[in-house]
N, C-alpha and C positions, 0 to 999 in steps of 0.2 A: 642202840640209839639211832634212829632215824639222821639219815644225811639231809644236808638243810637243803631247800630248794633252791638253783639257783636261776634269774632270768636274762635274756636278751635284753636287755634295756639298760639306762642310764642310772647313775647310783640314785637320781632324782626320782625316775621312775618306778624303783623298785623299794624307796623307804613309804613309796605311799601304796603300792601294792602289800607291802606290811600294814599299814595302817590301814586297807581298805579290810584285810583279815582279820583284822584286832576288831571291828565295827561287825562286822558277820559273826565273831566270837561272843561278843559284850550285849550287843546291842540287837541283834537277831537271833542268838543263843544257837549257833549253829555246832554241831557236833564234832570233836577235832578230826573224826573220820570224813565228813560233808569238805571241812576243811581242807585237809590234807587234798581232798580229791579237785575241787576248786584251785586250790593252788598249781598242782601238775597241768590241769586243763592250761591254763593261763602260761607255762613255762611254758606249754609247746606250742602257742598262740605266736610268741612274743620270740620265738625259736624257728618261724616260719620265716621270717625276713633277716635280710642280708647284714645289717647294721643294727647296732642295740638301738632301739627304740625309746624316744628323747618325748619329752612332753609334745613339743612342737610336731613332732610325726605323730603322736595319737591326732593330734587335735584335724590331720590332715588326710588320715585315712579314710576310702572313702567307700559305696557300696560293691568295687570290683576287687579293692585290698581281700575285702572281709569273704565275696562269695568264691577268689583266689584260693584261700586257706580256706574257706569249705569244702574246696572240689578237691582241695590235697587232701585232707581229713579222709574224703571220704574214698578217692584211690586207694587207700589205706587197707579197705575192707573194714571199715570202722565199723561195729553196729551201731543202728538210728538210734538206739538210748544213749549212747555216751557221746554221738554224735550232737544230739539234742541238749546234753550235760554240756560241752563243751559251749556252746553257741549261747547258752543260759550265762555259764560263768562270764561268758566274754561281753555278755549285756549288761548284769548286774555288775561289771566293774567301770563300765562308761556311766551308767547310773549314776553309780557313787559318785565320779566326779565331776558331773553334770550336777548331782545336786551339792555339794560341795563348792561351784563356783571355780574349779579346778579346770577342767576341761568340757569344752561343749562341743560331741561330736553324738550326732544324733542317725546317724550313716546305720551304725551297725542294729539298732530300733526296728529299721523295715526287714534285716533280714526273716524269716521264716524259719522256724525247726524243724527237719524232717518229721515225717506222721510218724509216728511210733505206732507198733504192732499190740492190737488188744489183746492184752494178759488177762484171763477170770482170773478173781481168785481162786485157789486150791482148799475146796473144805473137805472134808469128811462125812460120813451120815452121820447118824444119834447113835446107832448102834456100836460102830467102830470108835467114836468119841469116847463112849462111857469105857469100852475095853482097853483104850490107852489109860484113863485115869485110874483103873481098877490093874493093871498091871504097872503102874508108877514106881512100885514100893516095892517089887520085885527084883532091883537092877541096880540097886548100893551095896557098899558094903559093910555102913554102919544101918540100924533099922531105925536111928533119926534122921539121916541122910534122905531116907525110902519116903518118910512122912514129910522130908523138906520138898522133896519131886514132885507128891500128890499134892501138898498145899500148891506150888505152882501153875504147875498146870490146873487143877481146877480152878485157881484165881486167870488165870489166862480165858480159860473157857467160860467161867462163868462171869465174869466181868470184860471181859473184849479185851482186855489190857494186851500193848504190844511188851514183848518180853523187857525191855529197856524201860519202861515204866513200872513192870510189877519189881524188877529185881533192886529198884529205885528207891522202894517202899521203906519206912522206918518202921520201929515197932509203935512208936506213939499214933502212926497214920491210921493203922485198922485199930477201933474198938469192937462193941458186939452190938453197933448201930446198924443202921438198915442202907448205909449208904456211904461210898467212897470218893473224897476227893483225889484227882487223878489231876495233874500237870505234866503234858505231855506235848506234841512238836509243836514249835515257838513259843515254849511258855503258855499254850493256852491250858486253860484250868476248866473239868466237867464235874458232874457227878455224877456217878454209875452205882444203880442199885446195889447192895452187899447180900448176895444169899443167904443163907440159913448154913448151907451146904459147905460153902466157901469158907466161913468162919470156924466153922467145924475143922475145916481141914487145915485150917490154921494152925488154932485150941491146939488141936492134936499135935502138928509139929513142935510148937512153943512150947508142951509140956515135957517132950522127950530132949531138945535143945541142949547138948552139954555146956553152953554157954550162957552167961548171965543176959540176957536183951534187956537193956534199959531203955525207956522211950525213946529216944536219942541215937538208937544204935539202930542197923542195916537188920532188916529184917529177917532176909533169907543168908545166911551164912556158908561159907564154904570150909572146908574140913578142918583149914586154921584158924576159922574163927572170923577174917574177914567176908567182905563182904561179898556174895557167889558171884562169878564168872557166867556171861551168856554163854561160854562155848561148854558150861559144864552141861547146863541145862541142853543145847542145842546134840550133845551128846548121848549123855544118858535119854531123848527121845530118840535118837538113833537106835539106841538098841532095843529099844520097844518097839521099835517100827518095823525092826528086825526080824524081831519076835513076834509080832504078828502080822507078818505078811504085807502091812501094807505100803504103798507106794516113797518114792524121796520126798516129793514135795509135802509129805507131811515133817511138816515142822513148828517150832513154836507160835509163829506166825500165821498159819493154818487154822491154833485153832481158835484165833480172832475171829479168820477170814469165814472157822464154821461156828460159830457165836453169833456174826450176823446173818448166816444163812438160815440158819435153824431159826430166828426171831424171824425172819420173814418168812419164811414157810408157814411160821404159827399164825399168823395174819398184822404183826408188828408194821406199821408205816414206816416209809424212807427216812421224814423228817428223824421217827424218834431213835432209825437206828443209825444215823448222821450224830444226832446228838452225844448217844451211848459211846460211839466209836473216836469221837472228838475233830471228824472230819469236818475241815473249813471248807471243803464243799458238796452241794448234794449231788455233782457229776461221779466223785469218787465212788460215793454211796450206792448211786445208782448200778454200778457193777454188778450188786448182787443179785439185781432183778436177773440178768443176764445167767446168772447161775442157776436162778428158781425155773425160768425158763427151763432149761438143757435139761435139767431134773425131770421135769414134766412130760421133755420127749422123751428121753428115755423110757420113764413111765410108762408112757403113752406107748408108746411100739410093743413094750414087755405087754402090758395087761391088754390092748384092742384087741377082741374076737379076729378082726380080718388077719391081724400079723399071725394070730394062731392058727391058721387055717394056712397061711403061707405055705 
């Protein structure tokens, strides 16, 4: 059981930082991992100054408080993302009681988040895609367990789904329709086409299933019968990844990030692959351009006459 968190501040201050996490819980559908991490950023926020911190000291801290506990953060050897996490959390909780009517200090507003360093996504080619999916069923111990692996992952790759979405899935949610409702971060709701392919690898697990699936019940199962664990799936690709040589950063998540590669390569627009991926923005999206690029140098140096002559 998780030790509770405790903060620098007044009993005052910290029943409404409960309640500001009960409203990011309810009402922003934020995830109790998101949470949890929000919450620590905020202890050692509220953990930088000398005296617990009293409504009347929020309301009076001001742009040298805040960029103070930047500059400790970051003697720290913090890295810029969590850096940037921190600085987020500590916005969205003056937010909250700015718009609450609670506290109006708009100080911490102007600050800036470090630039964060551009991450591509990590996809894979076509090639190595299909040899993960086709060695899935190789790496259980039961041979419905093998056909629960390859339904996943082909529902991952062939629908973009991030693994906390597909493993979300009830049985009543796929029929043998052409298309899938998916609700995924902040409650937002897409439709992503249902392959041919995909349902099949379904069919197939559902029929071998030692367990009864009623509409209503968790689709993918784990060996008791509830509902599977990300770290089983995040596992068992581990040892296919193993097994065939290829890199860590393939992971479940990978093969979203090559689900939109592979559509843009094929001549798929941003918009529809924004849409498919259920991204609220088309900055996100645009990453993948950045990948289709690198592809094409690549390319490009391997097959040019001149590089062969080098």
């Amino acid at each position: 059981m998780k030790q509770a968190i405790k903060y620098n501040t007044t009993s005052e201050v910290s029943s409404l930082i409960s309640q500001w996490l009960g409203w990011l819980k309810d009402e922003r559908r934020y995830s109790l991992h998101t949470l949890d991490a929000y919450a620590r950023d905020f202890a050692a926020f509220t953990y930088f100054f000398d005296k617990p911190l009293s409504l009347k000291q929020l309301a009076r801290l001001d742009v040298r408080d805040f960029r103070a506990f930047i500059s400790f953060r970051a003697s720290k050897h913090l890295e810029k993302t969590s850096l940037a996490r921190e600085i987020s959390t500590i916005k969205n909780f003056f937010r909250w009681l700015d718009n609450n009517d609670i506290v109006k200090n708009s100080a911490i507003q102007v600050i800036s988040s470090p630039r964060k360093a551009k991450i591509l996504p990590k996809a894979i080619d076509v090639n190595e895609t299909f040899n993960v999916l086709d060695s899935a069923k190789e790496f259980s111990k039961k041979a419905w367990e093998g056909l629960r692996d390859t339904a996943i992952l082909t529902l991952l790759y062939g629908c973009g789904l991030r693994i906390s979405e597909a493993l979300a899935l009830n049985v009543g949610d796929i029929g043998n329709g052409p298309t899938l409702r998916i609700t995924g971060k902040g409650n937002k709701t897409r439709i992503v086409p249902l392959l041919p392919e995909v349902i099949e690898a379904i069919n197939a697990y559902k029929a071998e299933c030692p367990y009864n699936l009623r509409a209503d019940d968790a689709l993918f199962l784990g060996a008791r019968g509830d509902r599977l664990s990300p770290r089983i799936v995040q596992r068992q690709l581990a040892k296919i990844r193993a097994y065939l040589g290829l890199p860590e950063t393939l992971t479940p998540h990978a093969l979203r990030h090559s689900y939109a590669t592979h559509l843009l390569a094929q001549g798929t627009d941003l918009r529809s692959i924004q849409e498919l991926l259920g991204h609220a923005s088309l900055t996100t999206t645009q990453r993948y351009t950045e990948v289709e690029i690198e592809t094409l140098k690549k390319e490009y140096h391997h097959a040019h006459p001149l590089e062969q002559e080098a």
